[in-house]
C-alpha positions in Angstrom: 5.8 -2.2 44.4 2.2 -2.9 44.4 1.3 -6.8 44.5 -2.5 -7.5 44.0 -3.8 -10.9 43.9 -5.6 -11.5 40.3 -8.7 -13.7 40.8 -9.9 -15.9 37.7 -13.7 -14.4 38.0 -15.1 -11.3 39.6 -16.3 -12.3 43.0 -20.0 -11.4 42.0 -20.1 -14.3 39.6 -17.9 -16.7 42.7 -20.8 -16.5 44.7 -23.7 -17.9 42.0 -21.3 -20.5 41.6 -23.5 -22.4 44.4 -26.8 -21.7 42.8 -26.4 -24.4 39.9 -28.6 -27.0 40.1 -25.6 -29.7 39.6 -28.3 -32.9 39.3 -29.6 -31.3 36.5 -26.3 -30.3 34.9 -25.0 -33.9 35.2 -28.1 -35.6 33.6 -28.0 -32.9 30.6 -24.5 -33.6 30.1 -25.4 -37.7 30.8 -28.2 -37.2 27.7 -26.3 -35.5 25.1 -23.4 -37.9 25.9 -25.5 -41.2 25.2 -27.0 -39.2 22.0 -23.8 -38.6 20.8 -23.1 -41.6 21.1 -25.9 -43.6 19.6 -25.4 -41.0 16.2 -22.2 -42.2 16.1 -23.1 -46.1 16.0 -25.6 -45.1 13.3 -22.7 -42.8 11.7 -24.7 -39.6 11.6 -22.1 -37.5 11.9 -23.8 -34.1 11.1 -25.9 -35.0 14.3 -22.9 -35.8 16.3 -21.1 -32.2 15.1 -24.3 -30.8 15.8 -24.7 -32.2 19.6 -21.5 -32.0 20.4 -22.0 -28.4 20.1 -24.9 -28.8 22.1 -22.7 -30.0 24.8 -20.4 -26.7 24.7 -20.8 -25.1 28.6 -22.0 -21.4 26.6 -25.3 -24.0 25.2 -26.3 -25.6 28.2 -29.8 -24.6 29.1 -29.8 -24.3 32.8 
């Protein structure tokens, strides 16, 4: 029996795991969050659908 350890992402994309700028992540993130909110207050909820997806990791503009 051959036991192989599965590994959730190829070890090529492990390694540029390092290379985010994190600071820059978390004040994104901070700024859609506090835009989201404020469209909610004003109920514009078409701008919250739209930042919320926005805020989807695959949309973040590194």
């Amino acid at each position: 029996m051959n036991l192989t350890k599965e590994r959730c992402a190829p070890e090529t994309k492990a390694d540029n795991w390092n290379l985010i700028d994190w600071d820059k992540i978390k004040r994104l993130v901070k700024s859609l969050q506090l835009r989201i909110a404020k469209a909610i207050r004003e109920c514009k909820y078409n701008k919250v659908k739209t930042l919320r997806w926005l805020l989807t990791p695959l949309n973040l503009k590194i």
